[in-house]
C-alpha positions in Angstrom: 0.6 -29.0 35.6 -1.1 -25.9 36.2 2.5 -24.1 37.4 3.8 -25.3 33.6 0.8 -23.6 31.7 1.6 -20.7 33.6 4.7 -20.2 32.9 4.3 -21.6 29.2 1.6 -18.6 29.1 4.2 -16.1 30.7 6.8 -17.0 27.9 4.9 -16.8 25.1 3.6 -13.3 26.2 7.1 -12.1 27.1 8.0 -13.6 23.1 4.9 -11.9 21.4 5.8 -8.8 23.4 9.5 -8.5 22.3 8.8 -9.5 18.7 6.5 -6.4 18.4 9.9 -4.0 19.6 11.0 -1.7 16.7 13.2 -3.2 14.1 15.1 -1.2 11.4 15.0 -3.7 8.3 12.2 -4.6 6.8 12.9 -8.3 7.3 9.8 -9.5 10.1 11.2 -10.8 13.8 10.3 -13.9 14.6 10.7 -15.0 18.6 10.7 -18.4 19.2 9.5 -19.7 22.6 11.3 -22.6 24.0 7.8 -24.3 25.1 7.2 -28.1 25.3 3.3 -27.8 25.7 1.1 -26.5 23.6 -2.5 -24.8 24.7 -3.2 -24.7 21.2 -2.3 -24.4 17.2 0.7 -22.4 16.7 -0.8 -18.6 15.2 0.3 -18.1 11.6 2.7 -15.6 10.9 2.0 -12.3 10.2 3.0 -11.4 6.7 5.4 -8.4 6.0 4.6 -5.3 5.9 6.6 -4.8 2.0 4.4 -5.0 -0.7 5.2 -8.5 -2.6 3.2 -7.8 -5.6 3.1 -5.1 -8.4 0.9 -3.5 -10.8 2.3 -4.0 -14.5 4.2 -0.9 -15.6 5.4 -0.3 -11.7 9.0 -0.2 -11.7 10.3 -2.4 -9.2 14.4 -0.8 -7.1 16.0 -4.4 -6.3 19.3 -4.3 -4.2 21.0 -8.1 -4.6 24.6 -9.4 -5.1 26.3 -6.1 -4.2 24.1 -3.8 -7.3 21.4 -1.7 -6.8 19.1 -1.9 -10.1 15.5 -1.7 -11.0 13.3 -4.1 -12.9 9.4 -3.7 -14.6 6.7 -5.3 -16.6 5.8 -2.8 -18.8 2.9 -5.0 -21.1 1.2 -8.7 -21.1 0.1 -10.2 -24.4 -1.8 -13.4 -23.8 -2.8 -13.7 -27.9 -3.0 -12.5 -31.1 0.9 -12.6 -31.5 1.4 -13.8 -35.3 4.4 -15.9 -36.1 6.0 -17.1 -39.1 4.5 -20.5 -40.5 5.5 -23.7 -38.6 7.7 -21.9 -35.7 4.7 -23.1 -33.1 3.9 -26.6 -32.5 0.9 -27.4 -32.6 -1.8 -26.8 -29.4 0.5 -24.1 -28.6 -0.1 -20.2 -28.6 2.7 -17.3 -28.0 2.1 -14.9 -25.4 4.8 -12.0 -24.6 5.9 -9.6 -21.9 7.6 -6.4 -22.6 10.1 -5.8 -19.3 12.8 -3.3 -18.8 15.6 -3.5 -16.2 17.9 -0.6 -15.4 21.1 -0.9 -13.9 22.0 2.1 -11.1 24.9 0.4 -9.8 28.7 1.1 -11.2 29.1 -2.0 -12.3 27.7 -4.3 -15.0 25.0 -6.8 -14.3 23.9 -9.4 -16.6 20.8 -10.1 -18.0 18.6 -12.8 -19.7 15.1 -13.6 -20.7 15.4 -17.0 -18.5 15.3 -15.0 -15.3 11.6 -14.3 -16.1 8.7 -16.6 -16.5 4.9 -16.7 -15.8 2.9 -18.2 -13.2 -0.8 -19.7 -13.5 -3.5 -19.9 -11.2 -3.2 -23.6 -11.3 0.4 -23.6 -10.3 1.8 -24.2 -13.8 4.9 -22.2 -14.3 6.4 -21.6 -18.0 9.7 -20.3 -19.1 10.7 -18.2 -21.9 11.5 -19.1 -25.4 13.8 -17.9 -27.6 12.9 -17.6 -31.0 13.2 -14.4 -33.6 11.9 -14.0 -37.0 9.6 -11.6 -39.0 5.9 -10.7 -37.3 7.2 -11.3 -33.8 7.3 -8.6 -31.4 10.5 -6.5 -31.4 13.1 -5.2 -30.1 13.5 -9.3 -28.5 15.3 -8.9 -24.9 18.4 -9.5 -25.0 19.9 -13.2 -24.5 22.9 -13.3 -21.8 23.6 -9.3 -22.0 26.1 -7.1 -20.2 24.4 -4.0 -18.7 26.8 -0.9 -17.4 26.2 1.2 -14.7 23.2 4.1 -15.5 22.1 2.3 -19.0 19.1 -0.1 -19.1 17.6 -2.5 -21.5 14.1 -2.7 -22.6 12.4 -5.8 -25.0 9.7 -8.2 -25.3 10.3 -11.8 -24.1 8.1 -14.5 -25.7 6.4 -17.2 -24.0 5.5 -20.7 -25.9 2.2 -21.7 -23.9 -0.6 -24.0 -24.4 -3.5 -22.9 -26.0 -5.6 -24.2 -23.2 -3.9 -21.9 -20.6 -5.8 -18.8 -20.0 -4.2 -15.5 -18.7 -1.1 -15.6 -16.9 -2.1 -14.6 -13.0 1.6 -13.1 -12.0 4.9 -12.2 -14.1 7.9 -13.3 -12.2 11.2 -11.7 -12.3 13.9 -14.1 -10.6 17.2 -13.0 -10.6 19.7 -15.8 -8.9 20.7 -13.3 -6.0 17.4 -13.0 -4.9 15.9 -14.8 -2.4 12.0 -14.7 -4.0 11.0 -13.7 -7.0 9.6 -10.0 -7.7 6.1 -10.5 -9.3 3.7 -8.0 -11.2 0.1 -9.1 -10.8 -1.7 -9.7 -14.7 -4.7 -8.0 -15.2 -7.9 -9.9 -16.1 -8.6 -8.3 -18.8 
């Protein structure tokens, strides 16, 4: 027994030690020890060293599906966004993010207001709407849009919430080539 936690020890030192060897991405190495036993819980993994969350108004380079582009939340409006009578049901409030997304590749990408949403400190998530009419915030995002290579495209992307929700926590940016979204932290006030 005491020859097996020795060389369990032995392995998982000779693991930790060539996971901490130089890399050149910026995705984290993860060694797996091929250890029956355990001595104790498993350590939790050490987050990487990329910042995963932005300050609104920090523009965001994004490489994915082949394009190099570049995303931002410029501006969060949790209230006081007026809308023609009746377009809200009732309980409900409109809140808005202004976002811009540039493309720096050759070729075209597409974008749409349902690749963004908002994320709560509860866990609730809510998508976009898409609604136009006098007194709401313009120029609206673009629905399903073509972007060429060196132009972006900037507009406001409204949010039917319900009134009890406070402030968003995060905006989320989700793109289906990425693999996680890109979020921009929500200031509390």
């Amino acid at each position: 027994m005491r020859t097996r936690t020795t060389i369990a020890v032995c392995l998982l030192l000779a693991g930790l030690t060539a996971s901490c060897s130089s890399n050149d991405t910026d995705e984290p190495t993860v060694a797996k020890a091929s250890v029956t036993e355990s001595a104790g819980p498993t350590p939790s993994p050490t987050p990487s060293p990329r910042q995963e969350t932005y300050k609104l108004g920090d523009i965001v380079d994004i490489s994915a599906g082949g394009n190099d582009f570049s995303a931002a939340t410029l501006t969060y409006k949790n209230q006081g966004v007026t809308s023609p009578p009746g377009l809200l049901q009732e309980g409900q409030k409109f809140a808005t993010v202004q976002v811009k997304v540039c493309n720096r590749s050759d070729e075209p990408i597409e974008v749409s207001p349902f690749t963004w949403s908002l994320a709560y400190e509860d866990g609730a998530r809510v998508e976009p709407t898409h609604v136009s009419g006098g007194g709401l915030p313009q120029p609206a995002y673009p629905l399903d849009a073509k972007v060429r290579g060196g132009d972006c495209v900037r507009g406001y992307i409204l949010f039917e919430v319900p009134e009890e929700f406070g402030r968003a926590e995060r905006v989320l940016y989700s793109p289906g080539d990425l693999d996680e979204p890109v979020e921009w932290t929500v200031p509390t006030v």
